[in-house]
N, C-alpha and C positions, 0 to 999 in steps of 0.2 A: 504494500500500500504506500502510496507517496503523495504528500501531502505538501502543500506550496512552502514556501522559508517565510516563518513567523505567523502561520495560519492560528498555532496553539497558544501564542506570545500573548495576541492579538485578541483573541477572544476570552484570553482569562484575562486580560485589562478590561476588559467589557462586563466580565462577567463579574469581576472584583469592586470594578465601581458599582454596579446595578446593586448587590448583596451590602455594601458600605451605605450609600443613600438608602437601604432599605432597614436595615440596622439603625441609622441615624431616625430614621421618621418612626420608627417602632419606640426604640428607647425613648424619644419625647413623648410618646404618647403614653407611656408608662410611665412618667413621671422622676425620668433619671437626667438630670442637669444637661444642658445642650453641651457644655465643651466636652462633659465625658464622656456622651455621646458620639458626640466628633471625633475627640479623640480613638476612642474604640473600633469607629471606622473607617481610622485613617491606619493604625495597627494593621488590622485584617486587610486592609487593603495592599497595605505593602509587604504582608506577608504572602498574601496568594500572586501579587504580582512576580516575586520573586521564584514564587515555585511555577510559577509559568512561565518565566524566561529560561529557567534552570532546566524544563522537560525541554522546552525548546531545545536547549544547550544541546542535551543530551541525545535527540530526536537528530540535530543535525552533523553532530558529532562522531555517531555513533557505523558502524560503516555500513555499505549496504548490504542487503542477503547476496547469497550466489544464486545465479540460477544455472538448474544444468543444461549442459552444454545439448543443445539440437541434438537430434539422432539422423545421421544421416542415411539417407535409403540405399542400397545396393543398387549400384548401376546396372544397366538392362546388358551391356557386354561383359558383363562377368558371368560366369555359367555357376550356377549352387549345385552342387551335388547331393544327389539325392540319400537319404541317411538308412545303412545298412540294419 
């Protein structure tokens, strides 16, 4: 499977802000102070940013599979012998 350079980077910044801004509006409405609110999802934010650059890392780093090699077919002027 092959997947574009920073497809995984890319959408766990997307997905680190969405869950941060969702974290931030949950905790004011439960009644926990807005900076430690912020604060909290700015932590998570730069911790999943980080594991998402690091899979990336890993993901582009990492080498590719083998594939094996073609089979090639028996040319029609070779003669097979038939098996005793």
């Amino acid at each position: 499977m092959t997947i574009p350079p920073f497809t995984l980077a890319r959408y766990g910044v997307w997905i680190a802000l969405a869950v941060s801004a969702l974290s931030v509006w949950l905790g004011t409405r439960a009644g926990v102070a807005l900076d430690h609110a912020v604060l909290r999802a700015v932590f998570f934010f730069l911790i999943v940013t980080v594991m998402a650059f690091g899979a990336e890392a890993v993901l582009l780093t990492s080498p590719p599979a083998r594939r094996p090699p073609p089979e090639i077919p028996p040319s029609s002027d070779e003669t097979v012998e038939p098996a005793e």
